[in-house]
C-alpha distance (Angstrom), angle and dihedral (degrees) to the residues before:
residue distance angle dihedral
X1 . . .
X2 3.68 . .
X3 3.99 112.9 .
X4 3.73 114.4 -146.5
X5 4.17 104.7 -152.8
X6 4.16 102.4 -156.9
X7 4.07 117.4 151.9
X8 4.25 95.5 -85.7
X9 3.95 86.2 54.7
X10 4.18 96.4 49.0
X11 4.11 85.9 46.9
X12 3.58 82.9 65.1
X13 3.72 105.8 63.5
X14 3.47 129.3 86.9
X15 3.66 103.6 -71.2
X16 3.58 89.1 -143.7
X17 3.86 83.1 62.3
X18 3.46 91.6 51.5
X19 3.90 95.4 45.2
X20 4.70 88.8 56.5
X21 4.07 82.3 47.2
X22 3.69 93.6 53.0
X23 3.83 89.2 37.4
X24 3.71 86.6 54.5
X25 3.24 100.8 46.2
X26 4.04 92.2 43.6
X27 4.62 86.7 55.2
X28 4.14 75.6 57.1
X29 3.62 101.6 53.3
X30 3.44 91.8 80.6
X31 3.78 91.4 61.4
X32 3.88 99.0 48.2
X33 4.08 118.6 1.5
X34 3.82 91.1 -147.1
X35 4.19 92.6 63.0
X36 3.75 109.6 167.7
X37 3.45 138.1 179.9
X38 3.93 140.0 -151.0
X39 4.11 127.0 -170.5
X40 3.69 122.5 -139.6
X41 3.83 111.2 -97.5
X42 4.08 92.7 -144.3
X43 3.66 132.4 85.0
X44 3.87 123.4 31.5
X45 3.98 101.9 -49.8
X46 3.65 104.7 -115.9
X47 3.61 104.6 100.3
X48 3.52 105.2 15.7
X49 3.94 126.0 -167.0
X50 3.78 100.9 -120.6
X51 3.85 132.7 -173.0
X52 3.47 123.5 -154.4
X53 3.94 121.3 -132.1
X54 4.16 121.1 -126.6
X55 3.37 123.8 136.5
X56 3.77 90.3 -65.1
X57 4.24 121.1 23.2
X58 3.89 122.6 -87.7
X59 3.95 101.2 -167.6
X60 3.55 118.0 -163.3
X61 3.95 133.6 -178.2
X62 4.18 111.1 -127.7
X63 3.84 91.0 -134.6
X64 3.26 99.9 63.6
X65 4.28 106.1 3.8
X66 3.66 87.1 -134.9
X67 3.78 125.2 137.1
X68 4.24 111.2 -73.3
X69 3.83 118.0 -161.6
X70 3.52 102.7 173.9
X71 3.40 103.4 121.1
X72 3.43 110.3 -158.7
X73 3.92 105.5 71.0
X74 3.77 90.1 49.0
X75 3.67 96.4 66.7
X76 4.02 117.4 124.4
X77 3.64 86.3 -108.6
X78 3.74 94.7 57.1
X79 3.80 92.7 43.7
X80 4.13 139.9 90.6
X81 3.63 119.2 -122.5
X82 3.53 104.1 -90.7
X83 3.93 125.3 -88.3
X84 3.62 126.6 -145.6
X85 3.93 123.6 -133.6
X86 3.73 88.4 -102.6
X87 3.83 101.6 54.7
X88 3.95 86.8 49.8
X89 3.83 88.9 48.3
X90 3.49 89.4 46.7
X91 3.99 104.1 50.9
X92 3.72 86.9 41.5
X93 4.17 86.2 58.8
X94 3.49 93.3 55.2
């Protein structure tokens, strides 16, 4: 089962998830302004592996937000689009 990750389906996770991905992605700022993010499209959706977007790949493992090098879940095929700081911020806000 492929997971489609649009705005309703991010509101749904733990916000306390969403809060270490934005925090995460806000320690990265500093490295590359336009910081993204895309969650893994595998498994059952609730606490996605997610890898955030620089100029190179930090991938990181939602239990734990720690560093993820296994390779194979975090190809483009088994990715989200990727979502800006400000469309995280934003579905966490509502």
């Amino acid at each position: 089962m492929t997971i489609e990750w649009d705005a309703e389906k991010i509101g749904n996770l733990d916000p306390e998830l969403l809060k270490n991905v934005i925090d995460n992605m806000k320690n990265k700022v500093h490295e590359q302004p336009s910081v993204a993010v895309r969650f893994g499209t595998t498994g059952e959706g609730k606490r996605p592996n997610y890898e955030i977007v620089l100029r190179f790949a930090y991938s990181a493992v939602a239990k734990s937000h720690e560093r993820d090098l296994k390779v194979d879940k975090y190809a483009d095929e088994n990715l989200s689009r990727e979502f800006s700081l400000a469309e995280i911020e934003e579905i966490l806000a509502v």
